[in-house]
PDBQT receptor file of N, H, CA, C and O in Angstrom, charges set to zero:
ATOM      1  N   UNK A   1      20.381  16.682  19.983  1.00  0.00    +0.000 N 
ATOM      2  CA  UNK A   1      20.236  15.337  19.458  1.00  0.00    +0.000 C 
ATOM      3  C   UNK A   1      18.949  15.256  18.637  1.00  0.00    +0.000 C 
ATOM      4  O   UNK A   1      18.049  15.908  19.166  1.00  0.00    +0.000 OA
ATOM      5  N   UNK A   2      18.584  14.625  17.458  1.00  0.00    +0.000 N 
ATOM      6  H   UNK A   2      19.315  14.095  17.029  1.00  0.00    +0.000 HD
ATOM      7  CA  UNK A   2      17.784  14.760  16.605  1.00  0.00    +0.000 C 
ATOM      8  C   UNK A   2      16.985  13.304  16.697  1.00  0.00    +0.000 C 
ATOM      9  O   UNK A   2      17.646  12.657  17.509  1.00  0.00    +0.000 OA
ATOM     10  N   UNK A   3      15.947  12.541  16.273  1.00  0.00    +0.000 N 
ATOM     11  H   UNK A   3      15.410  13.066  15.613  1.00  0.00    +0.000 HD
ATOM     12  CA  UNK A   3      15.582  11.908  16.572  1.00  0.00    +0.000 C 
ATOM     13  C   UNK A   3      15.389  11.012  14.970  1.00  0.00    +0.000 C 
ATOM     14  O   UNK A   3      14.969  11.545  13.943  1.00  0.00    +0.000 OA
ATOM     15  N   UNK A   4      15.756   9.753  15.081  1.00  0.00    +0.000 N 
ATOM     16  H   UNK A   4      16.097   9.320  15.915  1.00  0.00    +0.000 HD
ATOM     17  CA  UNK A   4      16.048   9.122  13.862  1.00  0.00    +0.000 C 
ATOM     18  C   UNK A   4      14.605   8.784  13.461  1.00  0.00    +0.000 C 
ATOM     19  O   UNK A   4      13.898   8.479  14.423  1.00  0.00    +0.000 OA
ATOM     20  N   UNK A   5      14.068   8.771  12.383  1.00  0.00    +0.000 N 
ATOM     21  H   UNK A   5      14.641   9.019  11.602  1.00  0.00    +0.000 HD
ATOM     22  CA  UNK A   5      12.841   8.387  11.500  1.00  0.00    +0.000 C 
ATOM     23  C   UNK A   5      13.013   7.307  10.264  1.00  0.00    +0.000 C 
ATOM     24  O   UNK A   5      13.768   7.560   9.325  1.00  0.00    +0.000 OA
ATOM     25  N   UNK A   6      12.363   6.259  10.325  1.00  0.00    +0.000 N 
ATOM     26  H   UNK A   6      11.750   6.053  11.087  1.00  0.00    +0.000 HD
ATOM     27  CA  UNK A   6      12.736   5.440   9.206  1.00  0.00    +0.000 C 
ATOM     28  C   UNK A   6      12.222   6.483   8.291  1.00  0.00    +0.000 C 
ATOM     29  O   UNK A   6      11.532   7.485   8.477  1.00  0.00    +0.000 OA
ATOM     30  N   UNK A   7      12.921   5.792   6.942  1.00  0.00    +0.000 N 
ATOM     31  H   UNK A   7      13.481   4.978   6.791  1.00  0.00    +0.000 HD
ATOM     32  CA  UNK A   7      12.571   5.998   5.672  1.00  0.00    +0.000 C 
ATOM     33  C   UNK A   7      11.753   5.482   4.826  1.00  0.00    +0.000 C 
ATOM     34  O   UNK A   7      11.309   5.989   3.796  1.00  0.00    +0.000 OA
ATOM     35  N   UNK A   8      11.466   3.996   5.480  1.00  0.00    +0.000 N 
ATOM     36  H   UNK A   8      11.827   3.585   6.317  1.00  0.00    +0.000 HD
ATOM     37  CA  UNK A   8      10.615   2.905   4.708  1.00  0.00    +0.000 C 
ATOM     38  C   UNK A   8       9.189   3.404   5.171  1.00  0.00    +0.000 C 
ATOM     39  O   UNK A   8       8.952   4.112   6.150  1.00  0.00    +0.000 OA
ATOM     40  N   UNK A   9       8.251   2.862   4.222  1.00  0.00    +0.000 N 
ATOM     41  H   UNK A   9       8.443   2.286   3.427  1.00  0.00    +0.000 HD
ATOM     42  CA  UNK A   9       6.937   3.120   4.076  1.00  0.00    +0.000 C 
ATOM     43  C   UNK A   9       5.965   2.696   5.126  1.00  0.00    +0.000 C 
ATOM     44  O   UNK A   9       5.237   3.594   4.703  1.00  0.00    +0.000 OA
ATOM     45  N   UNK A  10       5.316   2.212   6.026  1.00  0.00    +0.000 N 
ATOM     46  H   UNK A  10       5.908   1.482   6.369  1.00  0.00    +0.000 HD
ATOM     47  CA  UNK A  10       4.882   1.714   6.591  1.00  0.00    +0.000 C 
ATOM     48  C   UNK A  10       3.547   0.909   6.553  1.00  0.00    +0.000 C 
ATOM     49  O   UNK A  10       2.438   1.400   6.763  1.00  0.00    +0.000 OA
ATOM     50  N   UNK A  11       3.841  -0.570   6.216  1.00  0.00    +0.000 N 
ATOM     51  H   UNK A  11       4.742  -0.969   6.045  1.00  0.00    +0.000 HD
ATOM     52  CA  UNK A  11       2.661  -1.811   5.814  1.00  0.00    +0.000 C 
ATOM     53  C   UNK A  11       1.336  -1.207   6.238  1.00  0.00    +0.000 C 
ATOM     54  O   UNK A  11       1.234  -0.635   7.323  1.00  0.00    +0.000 OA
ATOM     55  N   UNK A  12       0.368  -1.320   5.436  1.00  0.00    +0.000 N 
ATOM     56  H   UNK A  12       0.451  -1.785   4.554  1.00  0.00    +0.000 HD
ATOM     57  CA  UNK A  12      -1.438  -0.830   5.729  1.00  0.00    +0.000 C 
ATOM     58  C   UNK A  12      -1.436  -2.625   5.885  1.00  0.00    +0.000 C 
ATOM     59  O   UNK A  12      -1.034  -3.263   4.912  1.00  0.00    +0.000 OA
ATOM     60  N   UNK A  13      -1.833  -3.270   6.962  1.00  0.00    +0.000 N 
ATOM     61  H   UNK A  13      -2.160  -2.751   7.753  1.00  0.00    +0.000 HD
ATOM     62  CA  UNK A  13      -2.227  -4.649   7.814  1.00  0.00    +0.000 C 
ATOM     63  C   UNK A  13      -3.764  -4.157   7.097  1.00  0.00    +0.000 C 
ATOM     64  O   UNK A  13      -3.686  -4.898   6.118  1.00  0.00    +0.000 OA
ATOM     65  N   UNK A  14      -4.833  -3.571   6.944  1.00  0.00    +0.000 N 
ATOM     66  H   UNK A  14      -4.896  -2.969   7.740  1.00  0.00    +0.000 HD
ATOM     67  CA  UNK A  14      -6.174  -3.776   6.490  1.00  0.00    +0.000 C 
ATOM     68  C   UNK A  14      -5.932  -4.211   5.126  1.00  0.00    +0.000 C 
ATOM     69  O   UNK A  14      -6.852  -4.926   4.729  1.00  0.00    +0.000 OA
ATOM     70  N   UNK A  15      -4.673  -3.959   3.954  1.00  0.00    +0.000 N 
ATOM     71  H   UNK A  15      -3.925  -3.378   4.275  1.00  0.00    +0.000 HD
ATOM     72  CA  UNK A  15      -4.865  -4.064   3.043  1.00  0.00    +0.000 C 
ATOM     73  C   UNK A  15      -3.634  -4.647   2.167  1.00  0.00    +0.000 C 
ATOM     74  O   UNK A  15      -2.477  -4.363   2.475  1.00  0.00    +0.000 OA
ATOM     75  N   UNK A  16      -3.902  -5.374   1.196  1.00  0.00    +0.000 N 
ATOM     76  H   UNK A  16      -4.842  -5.604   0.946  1.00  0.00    +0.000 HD
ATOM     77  CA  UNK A  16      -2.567  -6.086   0.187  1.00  0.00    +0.000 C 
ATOM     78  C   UNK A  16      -2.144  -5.212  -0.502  1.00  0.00    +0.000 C 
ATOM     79  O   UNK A  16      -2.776  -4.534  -1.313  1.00  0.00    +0.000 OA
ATOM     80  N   UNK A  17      -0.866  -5.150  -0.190  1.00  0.00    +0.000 N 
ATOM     81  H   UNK A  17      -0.352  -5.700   0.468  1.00  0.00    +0.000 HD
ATOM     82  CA  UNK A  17       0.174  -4.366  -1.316  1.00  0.00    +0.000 C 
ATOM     83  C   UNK A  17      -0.117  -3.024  -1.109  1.00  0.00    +0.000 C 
ATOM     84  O   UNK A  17      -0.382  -2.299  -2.068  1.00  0.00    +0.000 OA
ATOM     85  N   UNK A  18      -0.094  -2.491   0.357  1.00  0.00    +0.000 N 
ATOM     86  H   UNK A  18       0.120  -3.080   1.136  1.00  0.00    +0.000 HD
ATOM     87  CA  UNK A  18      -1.153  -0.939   0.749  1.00  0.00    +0.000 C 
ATOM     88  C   UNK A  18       0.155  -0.672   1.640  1.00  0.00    +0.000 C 
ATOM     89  O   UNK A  18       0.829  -1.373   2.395  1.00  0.00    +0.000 OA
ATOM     90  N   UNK A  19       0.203   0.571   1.239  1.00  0.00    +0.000 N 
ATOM     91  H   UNK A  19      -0.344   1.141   0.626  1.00  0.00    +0.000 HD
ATOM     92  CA  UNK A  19       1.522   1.157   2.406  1.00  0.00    +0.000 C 
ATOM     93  C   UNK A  19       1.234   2.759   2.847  1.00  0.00    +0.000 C 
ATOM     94  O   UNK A  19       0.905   3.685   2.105  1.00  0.00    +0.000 OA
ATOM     95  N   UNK A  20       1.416   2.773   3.976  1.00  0.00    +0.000 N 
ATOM     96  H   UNK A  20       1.684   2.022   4.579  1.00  0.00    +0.000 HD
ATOM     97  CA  UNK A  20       1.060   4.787   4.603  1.00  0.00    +0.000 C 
ATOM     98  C   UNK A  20       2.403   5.383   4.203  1.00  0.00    +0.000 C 
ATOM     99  O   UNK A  20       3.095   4.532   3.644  1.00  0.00    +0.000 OA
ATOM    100  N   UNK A  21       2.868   6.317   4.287  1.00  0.00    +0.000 N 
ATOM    101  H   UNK A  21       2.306   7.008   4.742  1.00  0.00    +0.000 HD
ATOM    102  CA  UNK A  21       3.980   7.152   4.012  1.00  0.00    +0.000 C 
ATOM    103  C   UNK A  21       4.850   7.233   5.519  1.00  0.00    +0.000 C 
ATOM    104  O   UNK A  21       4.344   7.305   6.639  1.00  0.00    +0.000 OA
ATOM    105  N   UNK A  22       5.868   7.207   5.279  1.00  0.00    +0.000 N 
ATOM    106  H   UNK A  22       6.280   7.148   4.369  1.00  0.00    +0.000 HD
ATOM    107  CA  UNK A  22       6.839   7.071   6.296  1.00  0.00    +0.000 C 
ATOM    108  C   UNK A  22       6.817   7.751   7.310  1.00  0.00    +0.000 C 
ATOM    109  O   UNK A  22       6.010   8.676   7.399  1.00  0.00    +0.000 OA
ATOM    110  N   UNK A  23       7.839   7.414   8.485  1.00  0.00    +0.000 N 
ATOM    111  H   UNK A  23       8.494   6.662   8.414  1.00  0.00    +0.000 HD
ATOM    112  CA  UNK A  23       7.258   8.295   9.697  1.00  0.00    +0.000 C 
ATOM    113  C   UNK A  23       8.132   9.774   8.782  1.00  0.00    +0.000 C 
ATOM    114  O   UNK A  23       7.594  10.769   8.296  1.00  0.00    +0.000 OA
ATOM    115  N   UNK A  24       9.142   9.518   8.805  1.00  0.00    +0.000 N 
ATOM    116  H   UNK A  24       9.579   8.710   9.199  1.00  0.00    +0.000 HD
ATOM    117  CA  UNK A  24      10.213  10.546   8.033  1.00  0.00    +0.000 C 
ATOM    118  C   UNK A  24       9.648  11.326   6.558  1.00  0.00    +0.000 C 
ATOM    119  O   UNK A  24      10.090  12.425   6.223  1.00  0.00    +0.000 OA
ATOM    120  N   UNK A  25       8.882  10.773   5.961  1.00  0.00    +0.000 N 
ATOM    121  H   UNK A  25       8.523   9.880   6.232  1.00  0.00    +0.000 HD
ATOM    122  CA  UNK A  25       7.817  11.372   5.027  1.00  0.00    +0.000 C 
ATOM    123  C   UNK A  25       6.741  12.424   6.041  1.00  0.00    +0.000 C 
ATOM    124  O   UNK A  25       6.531  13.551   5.592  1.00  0.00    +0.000 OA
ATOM    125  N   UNK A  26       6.338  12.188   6.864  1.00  0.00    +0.000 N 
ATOM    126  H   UNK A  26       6.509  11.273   7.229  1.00  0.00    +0.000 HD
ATOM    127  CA  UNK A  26       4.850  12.668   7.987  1.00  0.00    +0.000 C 
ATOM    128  C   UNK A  26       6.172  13.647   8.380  1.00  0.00    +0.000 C 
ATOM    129  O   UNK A  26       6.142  14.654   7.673  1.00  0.00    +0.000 OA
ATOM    130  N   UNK A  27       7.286  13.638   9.277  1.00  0.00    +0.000 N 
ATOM    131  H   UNK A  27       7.310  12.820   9.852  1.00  0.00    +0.000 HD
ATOM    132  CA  UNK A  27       7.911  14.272  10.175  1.00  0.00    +0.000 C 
ATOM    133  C   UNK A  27       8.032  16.087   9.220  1.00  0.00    +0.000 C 
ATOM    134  O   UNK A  27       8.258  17.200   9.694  1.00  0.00    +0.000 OA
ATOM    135  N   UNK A  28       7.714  15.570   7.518  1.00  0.00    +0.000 N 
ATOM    136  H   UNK A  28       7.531  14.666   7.133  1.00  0.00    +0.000 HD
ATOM    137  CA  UNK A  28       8.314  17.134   6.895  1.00  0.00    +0.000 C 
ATOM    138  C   UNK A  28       7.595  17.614   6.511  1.00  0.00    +0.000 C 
ATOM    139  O   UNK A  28       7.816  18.802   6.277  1.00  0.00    +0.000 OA
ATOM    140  N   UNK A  29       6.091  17.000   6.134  1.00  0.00    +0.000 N 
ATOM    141  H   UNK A  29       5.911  16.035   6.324  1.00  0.00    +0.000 HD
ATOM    142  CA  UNK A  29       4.975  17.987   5.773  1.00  0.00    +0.000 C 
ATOM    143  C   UNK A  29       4.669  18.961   7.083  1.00  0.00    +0.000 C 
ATOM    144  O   UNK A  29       4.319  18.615   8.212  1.00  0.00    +0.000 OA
ATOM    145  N   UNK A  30       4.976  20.629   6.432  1.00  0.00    +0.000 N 
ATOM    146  H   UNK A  30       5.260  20.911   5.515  1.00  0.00    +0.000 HD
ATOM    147  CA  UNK A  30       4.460  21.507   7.139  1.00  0.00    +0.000 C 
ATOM    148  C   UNK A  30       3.060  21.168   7.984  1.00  0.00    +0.000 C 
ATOM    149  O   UNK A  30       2.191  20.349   7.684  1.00  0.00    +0.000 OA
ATOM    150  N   UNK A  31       3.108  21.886   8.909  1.00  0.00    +0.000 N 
ATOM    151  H   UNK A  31       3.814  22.551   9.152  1.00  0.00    +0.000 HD
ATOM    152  CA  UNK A  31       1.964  22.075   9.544  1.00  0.00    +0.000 C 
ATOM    153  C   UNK A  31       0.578  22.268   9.035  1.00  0.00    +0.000 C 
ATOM    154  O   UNK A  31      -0.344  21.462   9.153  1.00  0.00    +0.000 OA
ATOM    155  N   UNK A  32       0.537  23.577   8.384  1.00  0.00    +0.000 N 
ATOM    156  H   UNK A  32       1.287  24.232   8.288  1.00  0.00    +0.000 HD
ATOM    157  CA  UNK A  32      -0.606  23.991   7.333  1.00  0.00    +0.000 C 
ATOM    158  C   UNK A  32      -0.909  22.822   6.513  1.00  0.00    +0.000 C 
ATOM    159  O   UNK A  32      -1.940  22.187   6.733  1.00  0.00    +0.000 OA
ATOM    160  N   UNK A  33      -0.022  22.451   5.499  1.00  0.00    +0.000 N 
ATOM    161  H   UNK A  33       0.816  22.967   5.320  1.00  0.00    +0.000 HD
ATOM    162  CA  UNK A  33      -0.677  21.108   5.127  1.00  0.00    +0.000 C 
ATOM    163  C   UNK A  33      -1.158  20.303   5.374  1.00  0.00    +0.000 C 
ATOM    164  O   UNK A  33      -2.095  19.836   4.726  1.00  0.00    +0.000 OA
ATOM    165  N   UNK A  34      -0.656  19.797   6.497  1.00  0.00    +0.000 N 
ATOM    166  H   UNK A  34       0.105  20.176   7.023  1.00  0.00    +0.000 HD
ATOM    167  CA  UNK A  34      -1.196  18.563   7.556  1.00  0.00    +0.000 C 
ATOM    168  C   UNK A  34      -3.174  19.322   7.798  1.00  0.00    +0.000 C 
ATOM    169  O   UNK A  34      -4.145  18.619   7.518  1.00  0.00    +0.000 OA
ATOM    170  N   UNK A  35      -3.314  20.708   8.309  1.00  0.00    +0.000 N 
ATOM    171  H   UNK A  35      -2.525  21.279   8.537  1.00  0.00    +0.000 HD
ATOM    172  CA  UNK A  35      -4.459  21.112   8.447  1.00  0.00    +0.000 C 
ATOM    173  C   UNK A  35      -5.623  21.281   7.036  1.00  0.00    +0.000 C 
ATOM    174  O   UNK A  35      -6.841  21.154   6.904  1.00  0.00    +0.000 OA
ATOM    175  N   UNK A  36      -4.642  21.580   6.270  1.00  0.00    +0.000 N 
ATOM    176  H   UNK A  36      -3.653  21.682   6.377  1.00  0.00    +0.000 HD
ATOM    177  CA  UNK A  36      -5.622  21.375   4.938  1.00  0.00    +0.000 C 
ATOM    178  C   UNK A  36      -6.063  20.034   4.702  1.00  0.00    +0.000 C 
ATOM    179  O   UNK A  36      -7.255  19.724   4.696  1.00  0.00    +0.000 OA
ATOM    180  N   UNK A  37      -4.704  18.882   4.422  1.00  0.00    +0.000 N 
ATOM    181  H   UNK A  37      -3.736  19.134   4.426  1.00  0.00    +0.000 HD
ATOM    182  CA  UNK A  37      -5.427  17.862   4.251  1.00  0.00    +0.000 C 
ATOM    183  C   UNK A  37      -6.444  16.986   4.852  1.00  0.00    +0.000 C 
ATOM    184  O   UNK A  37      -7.221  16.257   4.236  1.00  0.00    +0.000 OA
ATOM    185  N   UNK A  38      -6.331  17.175   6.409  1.00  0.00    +0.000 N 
ATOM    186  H   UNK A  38      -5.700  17.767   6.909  1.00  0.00    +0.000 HD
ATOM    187  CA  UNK A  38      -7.718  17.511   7.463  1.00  0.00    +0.000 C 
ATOM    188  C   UNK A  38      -8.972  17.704   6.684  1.00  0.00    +0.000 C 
ATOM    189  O   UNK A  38      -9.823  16.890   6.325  1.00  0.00    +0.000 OA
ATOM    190  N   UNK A  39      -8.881  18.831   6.534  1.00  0.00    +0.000 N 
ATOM    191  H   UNK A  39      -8.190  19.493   6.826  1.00  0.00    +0.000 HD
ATOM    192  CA  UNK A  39      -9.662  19.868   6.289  1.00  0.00    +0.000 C 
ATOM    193  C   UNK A  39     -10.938  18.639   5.070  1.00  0.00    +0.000 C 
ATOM    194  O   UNK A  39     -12.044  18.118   5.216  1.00  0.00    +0.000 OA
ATOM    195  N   UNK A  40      -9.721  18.713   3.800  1.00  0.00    +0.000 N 
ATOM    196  H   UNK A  40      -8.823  19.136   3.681  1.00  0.00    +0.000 HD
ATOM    197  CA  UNK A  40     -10.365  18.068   3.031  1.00  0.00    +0.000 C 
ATOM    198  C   UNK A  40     -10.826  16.880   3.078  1.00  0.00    +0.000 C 
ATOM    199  O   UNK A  40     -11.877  16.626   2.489  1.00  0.00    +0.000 OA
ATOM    200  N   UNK A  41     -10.155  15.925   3.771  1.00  0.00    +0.000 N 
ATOM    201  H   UNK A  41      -9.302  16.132   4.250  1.00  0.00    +0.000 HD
ATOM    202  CA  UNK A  41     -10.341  14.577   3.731  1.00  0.00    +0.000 C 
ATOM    203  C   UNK A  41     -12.004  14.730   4.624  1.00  0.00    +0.000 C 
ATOM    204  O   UNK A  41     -12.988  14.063   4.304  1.00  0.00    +0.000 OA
ATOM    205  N   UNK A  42     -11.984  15.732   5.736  1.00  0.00    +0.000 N 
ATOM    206  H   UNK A  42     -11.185  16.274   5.996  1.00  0.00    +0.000 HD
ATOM    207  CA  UNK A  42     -13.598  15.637   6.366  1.00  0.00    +0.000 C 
ATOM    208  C   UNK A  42     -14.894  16.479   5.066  1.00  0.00    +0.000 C 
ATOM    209  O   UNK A  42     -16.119  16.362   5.094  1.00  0.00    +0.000 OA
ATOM    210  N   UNK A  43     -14.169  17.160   4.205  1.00  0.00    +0.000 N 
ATOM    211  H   UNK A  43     -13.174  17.255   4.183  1.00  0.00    +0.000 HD
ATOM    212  CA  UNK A  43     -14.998  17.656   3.439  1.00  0.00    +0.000 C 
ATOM    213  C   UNK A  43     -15.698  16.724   2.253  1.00  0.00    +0.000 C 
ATOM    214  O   UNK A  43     -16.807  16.935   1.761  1.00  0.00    +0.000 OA
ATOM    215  N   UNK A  44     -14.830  15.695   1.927  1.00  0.00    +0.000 N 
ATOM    216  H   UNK A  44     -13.930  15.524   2.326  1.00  0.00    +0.000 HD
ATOM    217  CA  UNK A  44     -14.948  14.576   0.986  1.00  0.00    +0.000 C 
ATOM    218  C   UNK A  44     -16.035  13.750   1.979  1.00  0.00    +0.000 C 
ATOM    219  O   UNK A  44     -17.141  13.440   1.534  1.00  0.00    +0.000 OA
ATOM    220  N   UNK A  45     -15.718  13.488   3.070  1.00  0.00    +0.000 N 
ATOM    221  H   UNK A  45     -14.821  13.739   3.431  1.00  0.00    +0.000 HD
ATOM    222  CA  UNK A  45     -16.468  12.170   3.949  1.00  0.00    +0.000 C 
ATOM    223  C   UNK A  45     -17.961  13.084   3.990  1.00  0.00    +0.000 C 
ATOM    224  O   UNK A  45     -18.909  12.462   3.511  1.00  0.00    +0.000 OA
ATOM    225  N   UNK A  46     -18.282  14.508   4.514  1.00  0.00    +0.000 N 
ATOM    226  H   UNK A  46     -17.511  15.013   4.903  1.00  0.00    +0.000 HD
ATOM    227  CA  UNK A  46     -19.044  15.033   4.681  1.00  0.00    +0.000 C 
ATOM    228  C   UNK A  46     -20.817  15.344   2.831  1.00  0.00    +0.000 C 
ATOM    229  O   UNK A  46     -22.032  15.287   2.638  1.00  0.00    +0.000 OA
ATOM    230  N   UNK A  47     -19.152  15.708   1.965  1.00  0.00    +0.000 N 
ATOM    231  H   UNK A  47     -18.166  15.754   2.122  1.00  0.00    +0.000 HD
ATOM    232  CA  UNK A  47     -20.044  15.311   1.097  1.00  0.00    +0.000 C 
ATOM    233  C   UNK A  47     -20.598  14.285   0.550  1.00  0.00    +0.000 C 
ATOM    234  O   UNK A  47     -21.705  14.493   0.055  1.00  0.00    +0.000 OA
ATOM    235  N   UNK A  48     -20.081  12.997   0.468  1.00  0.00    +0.000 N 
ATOM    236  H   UNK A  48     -19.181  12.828   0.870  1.00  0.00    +0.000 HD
ATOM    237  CA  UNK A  48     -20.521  10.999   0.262  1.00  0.00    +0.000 C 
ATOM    238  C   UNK A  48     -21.532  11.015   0.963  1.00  0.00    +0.000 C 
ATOM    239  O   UNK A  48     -22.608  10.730   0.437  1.00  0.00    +0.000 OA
ATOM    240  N   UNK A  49     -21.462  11.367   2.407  1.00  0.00    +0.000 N 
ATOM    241  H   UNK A  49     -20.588  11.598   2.834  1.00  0.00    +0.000 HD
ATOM    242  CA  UNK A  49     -22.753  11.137   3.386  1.00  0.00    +0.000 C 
ATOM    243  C   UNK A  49     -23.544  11.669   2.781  1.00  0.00    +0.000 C 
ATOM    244  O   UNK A  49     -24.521  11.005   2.438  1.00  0.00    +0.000 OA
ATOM    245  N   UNK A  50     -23.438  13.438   2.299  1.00  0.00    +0.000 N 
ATOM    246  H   UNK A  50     -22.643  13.978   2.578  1.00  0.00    +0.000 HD
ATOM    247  CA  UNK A  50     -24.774  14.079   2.272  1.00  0.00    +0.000 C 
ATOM    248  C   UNK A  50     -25.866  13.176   0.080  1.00  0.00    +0.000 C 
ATOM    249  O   UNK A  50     -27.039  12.985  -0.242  1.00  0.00    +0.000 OA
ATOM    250  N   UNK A  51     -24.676  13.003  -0.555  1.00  0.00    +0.000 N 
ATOM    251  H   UNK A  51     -23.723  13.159  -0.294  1.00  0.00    +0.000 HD
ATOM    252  CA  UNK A  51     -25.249  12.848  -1.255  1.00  0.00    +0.000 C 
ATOM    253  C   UNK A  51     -25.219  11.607  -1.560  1.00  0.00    +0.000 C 
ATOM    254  O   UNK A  51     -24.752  11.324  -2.663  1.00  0.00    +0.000 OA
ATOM    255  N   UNK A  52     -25.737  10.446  -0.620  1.00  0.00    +0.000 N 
ATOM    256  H   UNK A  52     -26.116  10.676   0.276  1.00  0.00    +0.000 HD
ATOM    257  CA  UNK A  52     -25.989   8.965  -0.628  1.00  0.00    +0.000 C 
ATOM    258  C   UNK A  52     -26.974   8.910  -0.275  1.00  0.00    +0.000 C 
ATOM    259  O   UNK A  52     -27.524   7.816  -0.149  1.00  0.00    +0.000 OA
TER     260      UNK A  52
């Protein structure tokens, strides 16, 4: 049995007209990707801090 995932986008409540990507969008990005984009999103936050 497989487990059903919407397709629709899912409302960002902090923000107007702001939407996250679906659970069914999240359910197919590989693994590795999921760790890269990790990866980067702390490398971006890490560099703002250092050069503010």
């Amino acid at each position: 049995m497989t487990v059903q995932t919407s397709k629709n986008p899912q409302v960002d409540i902090a923000e107007d007209n702001a939407f996250f990507p679906s659970e069914y969008s999240l359910a197919n990005i590989p693994v590795p990707s999921l760790i890269l984009m990790a990866w980067t999103i702390q490398n971006r936050i890490a560099v703002s801090i250092k050069f503010w």
